[in-house]
N, C-alpha and C positions, 0 to 999 in steps of 0.2 A: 539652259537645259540641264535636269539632273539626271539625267541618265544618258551613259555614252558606252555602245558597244565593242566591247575591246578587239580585238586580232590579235591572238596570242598563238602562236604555232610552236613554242619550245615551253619545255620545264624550265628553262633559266630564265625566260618571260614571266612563267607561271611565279615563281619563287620572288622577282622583283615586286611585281603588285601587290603579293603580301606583305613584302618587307614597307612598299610604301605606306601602305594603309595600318603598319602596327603589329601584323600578323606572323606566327612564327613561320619560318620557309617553307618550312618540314612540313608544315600543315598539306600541300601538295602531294608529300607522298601517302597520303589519306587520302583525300579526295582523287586522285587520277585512278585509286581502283574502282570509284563509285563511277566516276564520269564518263572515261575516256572511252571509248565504245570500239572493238575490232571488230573485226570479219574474216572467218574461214570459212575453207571452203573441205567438203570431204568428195572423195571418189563415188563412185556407182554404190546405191543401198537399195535393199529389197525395198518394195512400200511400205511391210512391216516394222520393218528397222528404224524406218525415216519416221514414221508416226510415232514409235516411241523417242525417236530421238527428240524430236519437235515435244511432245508433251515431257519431256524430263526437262527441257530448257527451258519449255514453257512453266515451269512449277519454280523455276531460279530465276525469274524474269528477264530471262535470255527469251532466243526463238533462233527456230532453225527454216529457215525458209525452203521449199520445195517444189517440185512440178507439180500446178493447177491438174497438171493427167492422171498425178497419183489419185488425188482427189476422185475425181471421175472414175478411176479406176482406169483407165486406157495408155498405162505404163507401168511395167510392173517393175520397175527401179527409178531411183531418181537420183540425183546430184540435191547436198542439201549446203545453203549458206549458213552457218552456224553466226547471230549474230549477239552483242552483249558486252556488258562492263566486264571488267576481270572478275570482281566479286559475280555477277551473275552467273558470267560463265562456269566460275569453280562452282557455286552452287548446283549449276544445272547436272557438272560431272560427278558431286555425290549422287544425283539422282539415278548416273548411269551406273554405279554398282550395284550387280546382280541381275542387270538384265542379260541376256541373249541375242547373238547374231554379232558376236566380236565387239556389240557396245562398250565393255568396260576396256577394250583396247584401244578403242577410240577416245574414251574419255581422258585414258591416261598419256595419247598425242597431244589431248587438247593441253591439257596442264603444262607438257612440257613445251608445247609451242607459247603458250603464256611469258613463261621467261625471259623470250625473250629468241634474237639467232641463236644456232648453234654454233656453241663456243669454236675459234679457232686461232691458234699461237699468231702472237702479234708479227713473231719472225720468224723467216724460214729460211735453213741454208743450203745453197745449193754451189757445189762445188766451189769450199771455201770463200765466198761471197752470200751478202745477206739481202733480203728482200725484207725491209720493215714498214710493216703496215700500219704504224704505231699514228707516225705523224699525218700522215696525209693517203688519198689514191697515191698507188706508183704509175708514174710515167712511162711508156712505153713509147720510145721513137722510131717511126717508120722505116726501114731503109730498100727499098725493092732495088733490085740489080737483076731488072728486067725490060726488055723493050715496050711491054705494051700496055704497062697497070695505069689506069686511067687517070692516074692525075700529075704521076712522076716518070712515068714511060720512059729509059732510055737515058734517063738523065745522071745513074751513077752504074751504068755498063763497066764505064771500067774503072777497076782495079785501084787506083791510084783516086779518083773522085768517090768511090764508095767509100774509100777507106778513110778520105778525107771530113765525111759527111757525119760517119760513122763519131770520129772524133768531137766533130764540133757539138753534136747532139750531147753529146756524152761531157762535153765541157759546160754545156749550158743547163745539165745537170739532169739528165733522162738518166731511170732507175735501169732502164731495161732497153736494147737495141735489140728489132726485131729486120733479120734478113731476110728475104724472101727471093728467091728466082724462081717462080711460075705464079706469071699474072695470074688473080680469078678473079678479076673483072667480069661481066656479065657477059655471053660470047666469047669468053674467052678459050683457049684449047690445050689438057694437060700438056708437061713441059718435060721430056724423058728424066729420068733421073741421073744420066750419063751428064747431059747438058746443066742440069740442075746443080751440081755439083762442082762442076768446071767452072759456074760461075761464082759456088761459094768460097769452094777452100782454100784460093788465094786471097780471098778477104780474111778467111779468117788465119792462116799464116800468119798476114801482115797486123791483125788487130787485137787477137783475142789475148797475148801475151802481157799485154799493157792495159788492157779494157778494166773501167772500175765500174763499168755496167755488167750488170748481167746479158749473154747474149743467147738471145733465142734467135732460131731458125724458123721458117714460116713454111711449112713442107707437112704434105700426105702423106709422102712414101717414107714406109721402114728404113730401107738401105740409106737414102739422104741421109732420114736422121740418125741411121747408125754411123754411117762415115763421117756427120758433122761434128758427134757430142766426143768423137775421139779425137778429133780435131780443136778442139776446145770452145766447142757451144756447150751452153748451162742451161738450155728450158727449149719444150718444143711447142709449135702452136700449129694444132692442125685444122684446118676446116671443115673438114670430112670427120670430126672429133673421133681418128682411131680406126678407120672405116679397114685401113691396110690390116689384115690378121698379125702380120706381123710386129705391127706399132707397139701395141701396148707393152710386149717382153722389150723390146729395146728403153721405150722408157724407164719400164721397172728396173731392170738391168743396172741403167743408169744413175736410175733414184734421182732424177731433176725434176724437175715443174715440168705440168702440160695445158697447153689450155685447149679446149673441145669446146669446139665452133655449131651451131646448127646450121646446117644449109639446105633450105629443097631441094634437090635436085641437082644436078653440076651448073659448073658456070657458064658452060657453051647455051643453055636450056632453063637455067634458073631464073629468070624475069621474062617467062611467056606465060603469063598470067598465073605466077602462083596464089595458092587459094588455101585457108583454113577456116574451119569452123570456128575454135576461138585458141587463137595464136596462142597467147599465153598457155594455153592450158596443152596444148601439144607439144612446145614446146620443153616443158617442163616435163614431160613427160618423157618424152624422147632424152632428155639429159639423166634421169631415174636411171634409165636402161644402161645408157653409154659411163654411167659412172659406176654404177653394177660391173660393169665389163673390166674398165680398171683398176678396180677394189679389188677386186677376185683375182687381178694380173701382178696382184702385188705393189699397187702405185697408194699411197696414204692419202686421204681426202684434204689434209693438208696441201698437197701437191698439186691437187688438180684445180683448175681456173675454167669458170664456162662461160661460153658469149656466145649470147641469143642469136648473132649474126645480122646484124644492121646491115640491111642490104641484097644479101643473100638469099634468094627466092621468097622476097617481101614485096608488098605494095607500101605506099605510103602510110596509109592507116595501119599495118604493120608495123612498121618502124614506130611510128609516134606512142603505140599501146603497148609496146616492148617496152621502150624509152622511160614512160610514166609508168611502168610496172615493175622496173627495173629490180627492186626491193626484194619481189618474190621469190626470184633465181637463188637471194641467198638462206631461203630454209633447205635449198638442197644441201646444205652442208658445205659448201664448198666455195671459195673465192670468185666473183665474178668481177669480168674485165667488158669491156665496153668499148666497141670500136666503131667509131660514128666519124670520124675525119673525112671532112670533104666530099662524103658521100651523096649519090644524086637524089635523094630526098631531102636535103636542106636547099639544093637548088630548085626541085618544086616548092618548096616552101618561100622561095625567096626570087624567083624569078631568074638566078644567077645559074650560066650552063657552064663557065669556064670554070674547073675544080680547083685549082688554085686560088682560085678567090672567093672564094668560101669558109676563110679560115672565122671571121668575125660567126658566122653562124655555130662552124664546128664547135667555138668558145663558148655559144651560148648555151650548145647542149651539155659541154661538160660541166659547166657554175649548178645547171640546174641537177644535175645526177652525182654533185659531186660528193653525195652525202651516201650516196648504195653503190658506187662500184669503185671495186678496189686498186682496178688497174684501169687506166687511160689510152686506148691507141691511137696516137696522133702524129701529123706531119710536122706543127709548131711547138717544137719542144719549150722555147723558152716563154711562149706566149699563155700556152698550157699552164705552166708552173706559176704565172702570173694571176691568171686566174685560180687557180686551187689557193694559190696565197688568202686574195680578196674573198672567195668563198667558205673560206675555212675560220677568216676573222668575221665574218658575219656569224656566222655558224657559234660561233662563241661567244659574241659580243651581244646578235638581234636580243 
């Protein structure tokens, strides 16, 4: 056979083929503006707007694809998919200078979204300790010190075993220890913030003085997180991403990390058939807002961390279209983290109801995402770091 069709998925693939066949490497970075084809997508456009959009990318042998209704006339906006090589694309946005209806501001999104993410420092430091995102995702080790979170319920209540857990995590080389005391499991029911407390801050007494992780606390309420970061927690993580009025000044205050969780609904109510038109796109939207809110609170984008919330008033096909889309969360600007451990959609996926034994799945989601999110929340700390090893020399090696 003289012809054989390659599967090439990286430039360092791309760069070897021509190194074998004689070809300078470089030559790929030529060809990947003519070939490589993206897709964006823009917000709500008059019919107007979209028809010239569509014929300006149509004249750079881009195209903007649109609602069949504009056409018809029986919609008078539409959402348009912008599709095209680099080169066509940049063509198409000379076309948009001088038109009308904020076209030339959209043309100069496109370009800058061309580039590439938005740039963000490879390290961040947060109360004399570093978060470096250089080498790999950071790891983020679970530690609940709660009776009823669905998979560790009860198992580091006290004092003396959370603090012991905490260590071990932390020896086996987790960037980041996140505590939590109020399950939000699905049915589950807020947890006072009196109580809440009672059961952090003799953990962190005993831990945070010696700790070479960062430790976040896993808490909604203000007061928590104001009693905990004086107590020596370095980053908050909330699931209600800030929903307490008071949250966002305490983090600013504090100038640590946050990361903003989406959830439908609460956890007592959050998997009685939550429902979206298309997850992604709400989702992303709704983080627009909630990162708007802490920008303006004084928190730097540097700081902030977002997770779609695997789990958290989703279906199955949620999670999966989060998961494979994962990518997207990072044109917010902002670091995203990824908490998929043992959650009960890998046991629909796999037949498996005991969460604990789920960990071989949990791994398999992290190898495949381990290339778009930057932080990991997981229960197997050292099995995690095993895989991001083998992920990461594929990643360089394929």
């Amino acid at each position: 056979m003289r012809i054989r069709k390659l599967h090439i998925s990286s430039d360092d693939q791309w760069r070897r083929e021509l190194v074998f066949i004689g070809a300078d490497p470089v030559t790929w970075n030529r060809l990947s503006v003519k070939c490589r084809v993206s897709v964006f997508s823009t917000g709500l456009l008059s019919v107007t707007a979209a028809n010239i959009l569509k014929q300006c990318m149509l004249s750079g042998g881009a195209d903007a694809i649109v609602s069949r209704k504009t056409v018809s006339g029986k919609a008078s906006e539409t959402r348009a998919l912008i599709v095209g090589t680099t080169k066509q694309l940049l063509q198409g946005c000379e076309s948009l200078i001088g038109q009308p209806f904020g076209l030339p501001e959209l043309a100069l999104e496109l370009r800058i979204a061309l580039k590439g993410f938005p740039f963000l420092p490879q390290k961040i430091l947060t109360c004399g300790k570093v978060l470096d995102f250089s080498r790999r995702p950071l790891v983020m080790g679970i530690l609940n010190v709660t009776s009823d979170s669905f998979s560790d319920g009860g198992n580091f209540l006290d004092t003396e075993a959370a603090v012991e857990h905490a260590r071990s995590m932390t020896s086996q080389g987790a960037d980041i220890i996140d505590i939590g005391a109020e399950s939000t499991r699905p049915g589950s029911l807020p947890v006072p913030p009196a109580i809440q407390l009672e059961r952090l801050l003799p953990i962190l007494k005993r831990f945070s003085g010696d700790c070479r992780a960062v430790i976040s606390v896993d808490t909604a309420s203000a007061e928590v997180a104001d009693a905990v970061l004086s107590a020596g927690a370095e980053m908050i993580n909330d699931v209600t991403a800030m929903s307490d009025p008071a949250m966002p000044e305490v983090v600013a205050n504090a100038n640590v990390p946050v990361v903003l969780m989406h959830m439908q609904g609460k956890p007592e109510t959050m998997q009685n058939n939550p429902r979206y038109t298309d997850v992604v796109e709400e989702i992303y939207t709704f983080f627009q807002k909630r990162i708007t809110v802490a920008a303006e609170s004084g928190i730097s984008r540097e700081r902030i961390f977002v997770d779609p919330g695997i789990g958290f008033g989703k279906k199955l096909k949620d999670n999966i279209q989060l998961i494979s889309r994962l990518a997207e969360f990072k044109w917010l600007g902002c670091r995203v983290l990824l908490g998929h451990s043992r959650k009960s959609f890998l046991g629909m996926l796999t037949g498996i109801e005991k969460p604990s034994a789920l960990e071989a799945g949990t791994h398999a989601v992290t190898a495949l995402s381990s290339n778009f999110a930057d932080i990991v929340r997981v229960h197997d700390v050292e099995g995690t770091l095993q895989v991001l090893k083998i992920s990461r020399e594929f990643g360089q090696r394929i």
